[in-house]
C-alpha positions in Angstrom: 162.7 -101.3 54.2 164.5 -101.8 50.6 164.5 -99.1 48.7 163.7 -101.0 45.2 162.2 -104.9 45.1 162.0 -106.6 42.2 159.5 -109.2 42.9 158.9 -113.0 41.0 162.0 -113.0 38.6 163.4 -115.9 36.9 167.3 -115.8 37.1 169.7 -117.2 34.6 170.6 -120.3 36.4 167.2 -121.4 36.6 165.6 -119.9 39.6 162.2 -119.0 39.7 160.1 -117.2 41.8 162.7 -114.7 43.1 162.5 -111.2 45.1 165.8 -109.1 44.7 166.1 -106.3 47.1 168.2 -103.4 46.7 169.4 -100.5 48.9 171.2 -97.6 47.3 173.6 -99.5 44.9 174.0 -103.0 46.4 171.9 -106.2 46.2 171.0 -107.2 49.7 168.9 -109.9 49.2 168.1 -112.9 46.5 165.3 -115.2 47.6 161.8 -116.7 47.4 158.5 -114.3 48.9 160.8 -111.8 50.5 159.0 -109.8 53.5 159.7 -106.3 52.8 158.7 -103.5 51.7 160.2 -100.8 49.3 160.1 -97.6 47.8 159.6 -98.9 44.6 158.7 -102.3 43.4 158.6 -103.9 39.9 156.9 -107.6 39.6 158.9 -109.1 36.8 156.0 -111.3 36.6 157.9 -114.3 35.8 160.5 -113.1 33.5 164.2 -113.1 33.2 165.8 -111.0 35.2 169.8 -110.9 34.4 173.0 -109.3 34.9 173.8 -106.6 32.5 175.1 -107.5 29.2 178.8 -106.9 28.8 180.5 -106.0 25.7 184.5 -107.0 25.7 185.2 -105.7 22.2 184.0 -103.0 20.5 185.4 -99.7 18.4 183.7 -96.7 19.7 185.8 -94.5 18.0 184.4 -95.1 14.5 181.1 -96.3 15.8 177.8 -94.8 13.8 180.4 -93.5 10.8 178.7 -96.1 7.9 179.1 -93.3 4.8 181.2 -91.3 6.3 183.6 -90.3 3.7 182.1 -92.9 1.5 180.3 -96.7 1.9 182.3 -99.7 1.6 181.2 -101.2 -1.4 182.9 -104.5 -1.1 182.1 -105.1 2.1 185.4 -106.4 3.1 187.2 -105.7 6.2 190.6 -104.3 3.9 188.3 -101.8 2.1 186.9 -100.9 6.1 190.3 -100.1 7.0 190.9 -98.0 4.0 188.0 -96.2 4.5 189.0 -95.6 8.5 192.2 -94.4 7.1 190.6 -91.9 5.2 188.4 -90.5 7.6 191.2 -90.4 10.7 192.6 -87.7 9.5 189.7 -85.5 9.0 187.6 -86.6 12.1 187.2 -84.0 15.1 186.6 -85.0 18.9 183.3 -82.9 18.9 182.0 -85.7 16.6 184.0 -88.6 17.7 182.6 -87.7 21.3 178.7 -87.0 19.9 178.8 -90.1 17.5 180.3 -92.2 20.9 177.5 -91.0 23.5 174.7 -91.5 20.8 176.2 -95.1 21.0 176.2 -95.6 24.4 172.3 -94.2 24.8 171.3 -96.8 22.8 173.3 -99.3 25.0 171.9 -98.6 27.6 167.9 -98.9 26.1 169.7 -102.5 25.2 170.7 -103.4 28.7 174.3 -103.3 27.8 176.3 -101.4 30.7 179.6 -102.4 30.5 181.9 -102.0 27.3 185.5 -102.3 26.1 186.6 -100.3 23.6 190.0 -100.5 21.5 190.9 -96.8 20.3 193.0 -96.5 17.3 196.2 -94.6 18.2 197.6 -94.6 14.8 197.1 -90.5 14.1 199.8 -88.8 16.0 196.9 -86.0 17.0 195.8 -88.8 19.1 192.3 -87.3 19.0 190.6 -89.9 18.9 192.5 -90.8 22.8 190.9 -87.5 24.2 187.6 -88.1 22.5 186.8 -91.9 24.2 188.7 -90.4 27.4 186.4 -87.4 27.6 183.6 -90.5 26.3 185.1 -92.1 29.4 184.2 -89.6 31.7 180.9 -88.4 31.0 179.2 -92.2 30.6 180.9 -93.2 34.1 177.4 -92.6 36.1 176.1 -95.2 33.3 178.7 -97.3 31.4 181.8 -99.0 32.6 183.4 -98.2 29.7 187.3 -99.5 29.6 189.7 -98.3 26.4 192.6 -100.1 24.6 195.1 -98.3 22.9 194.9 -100.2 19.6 198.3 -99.1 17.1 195.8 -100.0 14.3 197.9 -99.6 11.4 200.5 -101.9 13.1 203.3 -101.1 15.8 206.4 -101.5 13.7 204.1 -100.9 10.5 203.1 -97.5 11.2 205.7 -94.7 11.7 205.0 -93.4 15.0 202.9 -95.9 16.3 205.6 -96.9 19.3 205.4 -93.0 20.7 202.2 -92.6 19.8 200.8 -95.7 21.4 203.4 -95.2 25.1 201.3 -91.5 24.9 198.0 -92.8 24.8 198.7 -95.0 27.9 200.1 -92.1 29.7 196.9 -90.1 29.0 195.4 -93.0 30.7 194.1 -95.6 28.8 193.6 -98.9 30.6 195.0 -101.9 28.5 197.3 -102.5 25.7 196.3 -103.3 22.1 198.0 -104.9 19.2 197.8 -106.4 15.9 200.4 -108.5 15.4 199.0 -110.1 11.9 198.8 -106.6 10.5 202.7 -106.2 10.5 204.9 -106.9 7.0 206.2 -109.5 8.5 205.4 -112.7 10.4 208.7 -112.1 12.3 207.4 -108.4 13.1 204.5 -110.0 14.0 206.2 -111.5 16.9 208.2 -109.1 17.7 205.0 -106.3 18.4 203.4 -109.1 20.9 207.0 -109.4 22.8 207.2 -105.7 22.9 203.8 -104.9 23.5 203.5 -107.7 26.0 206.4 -106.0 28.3 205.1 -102.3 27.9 201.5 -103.9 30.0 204.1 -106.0 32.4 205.5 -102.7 33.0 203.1 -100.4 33.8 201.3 -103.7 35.4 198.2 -103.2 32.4 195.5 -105.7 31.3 197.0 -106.4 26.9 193.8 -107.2 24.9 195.8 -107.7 21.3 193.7 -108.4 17.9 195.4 -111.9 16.8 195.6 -113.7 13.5 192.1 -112.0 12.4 192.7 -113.8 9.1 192.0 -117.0 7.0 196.0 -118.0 7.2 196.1 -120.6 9.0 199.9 -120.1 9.2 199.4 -116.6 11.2 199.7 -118.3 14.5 200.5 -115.1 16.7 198.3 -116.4 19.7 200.6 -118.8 20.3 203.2 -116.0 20.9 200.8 -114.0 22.7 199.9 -117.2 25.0 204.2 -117.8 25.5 204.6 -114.7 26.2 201.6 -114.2 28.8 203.5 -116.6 30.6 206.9 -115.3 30.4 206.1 -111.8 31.8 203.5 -112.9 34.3 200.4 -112.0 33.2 198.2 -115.1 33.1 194.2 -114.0 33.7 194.9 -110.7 32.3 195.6 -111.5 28.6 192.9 -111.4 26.2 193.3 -112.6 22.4 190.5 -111.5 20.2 189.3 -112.5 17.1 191.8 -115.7 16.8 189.9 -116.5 13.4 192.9 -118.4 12.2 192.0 -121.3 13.9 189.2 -122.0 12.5 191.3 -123.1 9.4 194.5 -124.8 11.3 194.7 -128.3 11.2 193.8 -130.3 14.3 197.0 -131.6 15.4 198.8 -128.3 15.9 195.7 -127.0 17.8 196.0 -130.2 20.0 198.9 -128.5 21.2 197.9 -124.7 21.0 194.9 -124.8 23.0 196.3 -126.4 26.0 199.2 -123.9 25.8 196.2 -121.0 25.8 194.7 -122.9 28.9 198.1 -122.7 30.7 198.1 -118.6 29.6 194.8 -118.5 31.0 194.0 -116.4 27.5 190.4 -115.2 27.7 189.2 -115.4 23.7 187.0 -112.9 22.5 185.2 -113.8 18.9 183.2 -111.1 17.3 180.0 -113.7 15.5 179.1 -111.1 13.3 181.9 -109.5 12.0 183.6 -112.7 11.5 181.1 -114.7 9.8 180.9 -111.3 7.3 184.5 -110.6 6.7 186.3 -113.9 6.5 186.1 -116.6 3.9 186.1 -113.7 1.4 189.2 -115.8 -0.9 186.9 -118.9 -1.0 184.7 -120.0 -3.6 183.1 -123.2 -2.5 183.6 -124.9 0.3 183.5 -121.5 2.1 184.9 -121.2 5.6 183.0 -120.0 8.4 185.4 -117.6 9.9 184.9 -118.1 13.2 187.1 -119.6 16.3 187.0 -123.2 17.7 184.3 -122.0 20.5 182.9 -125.0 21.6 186.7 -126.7 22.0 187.7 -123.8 23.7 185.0 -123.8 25.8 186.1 -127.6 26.6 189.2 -127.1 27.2 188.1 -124.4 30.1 189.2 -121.1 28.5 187.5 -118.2 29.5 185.1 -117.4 26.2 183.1 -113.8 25.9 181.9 -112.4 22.8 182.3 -109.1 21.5 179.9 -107.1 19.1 182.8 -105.5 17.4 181.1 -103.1 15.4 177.9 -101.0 14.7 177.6 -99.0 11.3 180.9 -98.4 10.6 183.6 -99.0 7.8 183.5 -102.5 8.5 180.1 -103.7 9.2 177.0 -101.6 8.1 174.4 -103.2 10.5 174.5 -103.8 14.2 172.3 -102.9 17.0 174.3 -102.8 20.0 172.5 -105.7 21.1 174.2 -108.4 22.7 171.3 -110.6 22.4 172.2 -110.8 18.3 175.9 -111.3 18.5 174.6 -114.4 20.7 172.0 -115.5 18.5 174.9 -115.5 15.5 177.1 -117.1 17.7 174.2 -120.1 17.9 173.9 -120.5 14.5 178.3 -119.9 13.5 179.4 -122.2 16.0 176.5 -125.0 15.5 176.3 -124.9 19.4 171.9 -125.3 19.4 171.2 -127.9 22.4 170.0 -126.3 25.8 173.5 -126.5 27.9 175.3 -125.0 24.4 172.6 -121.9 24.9 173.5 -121.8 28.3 177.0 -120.9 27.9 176.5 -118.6 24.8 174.3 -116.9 27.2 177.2 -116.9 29.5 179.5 -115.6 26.6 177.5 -112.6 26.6 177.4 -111.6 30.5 179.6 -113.6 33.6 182.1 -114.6 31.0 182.8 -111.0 29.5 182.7 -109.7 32.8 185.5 -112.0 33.6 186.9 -110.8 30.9 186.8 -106.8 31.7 187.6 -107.5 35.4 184.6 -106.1 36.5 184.4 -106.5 40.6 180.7 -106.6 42.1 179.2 -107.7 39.1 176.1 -110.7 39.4 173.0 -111.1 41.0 174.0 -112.4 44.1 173.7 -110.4 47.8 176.6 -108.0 47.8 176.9 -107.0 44.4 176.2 -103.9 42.4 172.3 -103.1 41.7 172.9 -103.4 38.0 170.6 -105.5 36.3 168.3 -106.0 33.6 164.1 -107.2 33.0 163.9 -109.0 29.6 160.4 -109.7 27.7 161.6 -113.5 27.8 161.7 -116.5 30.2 164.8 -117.5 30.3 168.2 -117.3 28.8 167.5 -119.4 25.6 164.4 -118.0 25.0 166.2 -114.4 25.1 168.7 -115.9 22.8 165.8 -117.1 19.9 163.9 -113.8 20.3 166.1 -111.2 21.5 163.2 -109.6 23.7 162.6 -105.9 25.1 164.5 -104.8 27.9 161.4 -103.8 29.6 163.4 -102.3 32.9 167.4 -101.5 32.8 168.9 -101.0 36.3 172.2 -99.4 37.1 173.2 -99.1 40.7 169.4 -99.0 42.1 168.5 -96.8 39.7 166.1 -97.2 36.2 167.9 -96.0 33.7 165.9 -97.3 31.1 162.6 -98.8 30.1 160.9 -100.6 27.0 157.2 -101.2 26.8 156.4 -104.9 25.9 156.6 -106.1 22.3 152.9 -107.4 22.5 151.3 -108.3 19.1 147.1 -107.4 18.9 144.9 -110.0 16.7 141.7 -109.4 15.3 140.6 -113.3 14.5 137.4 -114.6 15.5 137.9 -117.2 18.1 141.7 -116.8 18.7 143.2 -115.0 21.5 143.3 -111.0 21.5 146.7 -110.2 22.4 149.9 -112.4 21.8 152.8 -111.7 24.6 155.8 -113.5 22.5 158.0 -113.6 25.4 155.4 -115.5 27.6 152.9 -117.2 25.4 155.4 -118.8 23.1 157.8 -119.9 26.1 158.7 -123.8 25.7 159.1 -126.0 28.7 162.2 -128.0 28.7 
C-alpha cells in the first residue's frame, strides 16, 4: 500500500509507461504496471513526469521591484545597478520578505522547488541578509532555497564590503559571492577571488562568484577563480556564473582555459535571458550574442546549469520564474536545436543545476525525495518548444500545486472539438 501512485508517466530519459510509488517522502518504486494500491493516484496519462526544476542563480532580494523607485529606461544592466543602489537604502525587510514569498508562490505553480539566491550585502544594515534568511525559513516546507552573500558593489570597491560580507556568513548564509570584474582594477579583481576564495576554504563553504559578466574579452577572472579552486581545495564546489567574456575571447586562449576549468571542476552557470538582453550593448553591427561557449563547455565535460537570474527587477523587466523559458532561450542563444542538444538543455535546467546546488536525494529514481513534477507535454523537448502547464507539482509526497490543462476549444465544421497542444501536436522522433 503506497500512499500516492503516479501511474503511465513518461520520464526524461525516455521511459514510458511508468508507475512511481511514493510513501511519505521517498520514492519507492519506478517501474512498468506496478501492483499496488494507494491513497491517492494520478494517471499522468502519458505525460512527462520530471524532477523539479532547479534554479542555481537568481536575486530574490530585488525580485518583483520593476518601478520601484523608477523604471530603467535604457535597459542596460549599469542603469539596473544604479537603480538597485537607489532603492537599497530605502528598502525594509517587511517588503523584501513579502516581495520574496510572492516569488517563491509562483515558483512553486511553475514546478520550480529548488533555488539559489545571491543577496547583496553591500548596505551595512545588512537587511536585506535577515529578510532572505527569514525567506529562508518560512519556504523550507516548500523551497530549497540556498543564499550567497554577494558584495555587490565589489569587495575592495565598496567601503565595508569585507565586514559586511564575513557578517552575513556568520548570520548564516551558505556560500560565498563575488564580483571580481566589478573592482577598479583588474589586479583588484584578482585579488577579491584569492581573498574570497580562502574565506569559503575556511569556513569549508560552497563560492558561487559572478565572473567577467562583460563584453571584455580581456576580463579573464575565471581563470583566477578556476587556479585558485585548485590551490585551496575546492574542486566540485566552485561555481562561476555568467562567464560572458568568453563568448568574445579568441579561441586559442580558451583552448587552454577550458581544460584548466575542467581540471577546477567549475560548474558554469549562464543566465540566457539576461545575457542575451544586457550584453552586446557597445556593438553596432555585427552584434555579439553575449552568451558563454555552452556547447564547448558542455564537450569538454563541465558541469553546465542555467540560471533565471532575474524576474521584474532593475535589470530585466520580464521573467516568469519559469525554467522552461530560460531553456527555450538557451535553444535559440546557443544555436544548440538537434534532439541530443535539447536533451542536455533540458538537463541544464534540472540534474545539472542540482549538481550544482548539491542537492542530496534529488531524481526520480527508488530512494529519492517525492519531489516531482506532471507537465502538459511528452517529453523533454517538447516541454522545451511549448513550455506546458504544470498540471501536478509534488514536494515530498505531497501536491503542492496544480494547473488545469491548457486545452484550446474549436468551433469548425468537420475539425476536431478540442485541441490538447501537449498531446495532439507531440512529434515522434
Amino acid at each position: 500500500m503506497f500512499d500516492l501512485i503516479v501511474r503511465n508517466a513518461n520520464l526524461p530519459d525516455g521511459r514510458t509507461g511508468i508507475d512511481i510509488g511514493i510513501e511519505g517522502d521517498r520514492i519507492i518504486a519506478v517501474e512498468r504496471n506496478l501492483l499496488a494500491q494507494a491513497g491517492e493516484e494520478i494517471d499522468a496519462i502519458g505525460r512527462l513526469v520530471s524532477p523539479p526544476f532547479v534554479d542555481p542563480h537568481f536575486h530574490m532580494d530585488a525580485t518583483l521591484s520593476l518601478g520601484l523607485p523608477r523604471m530603467n529606461v535604457s535597459g542596460t544592466l549599469l542603469e539596473g545597478i544604479a537603480l538597485w543602489g537607489e532603492l537599497r537604502p530605502i528598502v525594509t525587510r517587511e517588503e523584501l520578505v513579502d516581495r520574496a514569498l510572492r516569488y517563491c508562490d509562483l515558483a512553486v505553480t511553475q514546478g520550480l522547488l529548488f533555488i539559489r539566491s545571491h543577496v547583496d550585502t553591500s548596505d551595512p544594515r545588512l537587511v536585506t541578509v535577515e529578510a532572505m534568511i527569514e525567506v529562508r525559513e518560512r519556504v523550507a516546507p516548500y523551497i530549497d532555497l540556498q543564499l550567497v552573500a554577494f558584495p555587490q558593489d565589489g569587495y575592495y570597491r565598496s567601503p565595508g564590503a569585507i565586514d559586511a560580507l564575513n557578517r552575513a556568513l556568520d548570520m548564516g548564509v551558505d556560500i560565498v559571492g563575488g564580483i571580481p570584474h566589478f573592482e577598479r582594477t583588474m589586479g583588484e579583481g584578482t585579488a577579491s577571488v584569492e581573498a574570497l576564495c580562502r574565506i569559503a576554504a575556511d569556513r569549508g563553504l560552497p563560492v558561487d562568484m559572478h565572473c567577467d559578466e562583460t563584453d571584455d574579452p580581456l576580463s579573464r577572472h575565471i581563470e583566477t577563480l578556476a587556479a585558485e579552486t585548485i590551490r585551496f581545495g575546492l574542486q566540485g564546489r566552485v561555481a562561476g556564473s555568467h562567464l560572458t567574456s568568453m563568448h568574445s575571447m579568441d579561441n586559442y586562449y580558451v583552448s587552454k582555459l577550458i581544460p584548466l576549468m575542467a581540471e577546477a571542476k567549475i560548474n558554469v552557470i549562464p543566465n540566457p535571458l539576461i545575457n542575451i538582453m544586457l550584453q552586446g550593448r557597445h556593438d553596432a553591427y555585427p552584434k555579439r550574442r553575449g552568451m558563454t561557449r555552452v556547447r564547448e563547455l558542455m564537450d569538454a565535460g563541465l558541469n553546465v546549469s542555467f540560471g533565471h537570474d532575474c524576474v521584474m527587477d532593475p535589470w530585466y523587466s520580464m521573467g516568469s520564474g519559469d525554467m522552461l523559458e530560460v531553456g527555450h532561450m538557451a535553444i535559440h542563444v546557443a544555436q544548440m536545436a538537434g534532439i541530443d542538444d535539447k536533451k542536455k538543455i533540458f538537463d541544464a535546467l534540472t540534474v545539472n543545476s542540482a549538481k550544482t546546488m548539491g542537492l542530496a536525494g534529488y531524481g526520480l529514481e527508488k530512494g529519492c525525495n517525492a519531489d516531482l513534477v506532471i507537465l502538459q507535454a511528452s517529453d523533454p523537448l517538447e516541454a522545451l518548444r511549448l513550455k506546458p502547464n504544470r498540471l501536478a507539482v509534488i514536494r515530498r509526497g505531497k501536491v503542492v500545486a496544480r494547473s488545469a490543462p491548457r486545452i484550446g476549444e474549436l468551433f469548425l465544421d468537420g475539425r476536431p472539438a478540442r485541441i490538447d497542444g501537449g498531446l495532439d501536436y507531440a512529434p515522434r522522433y
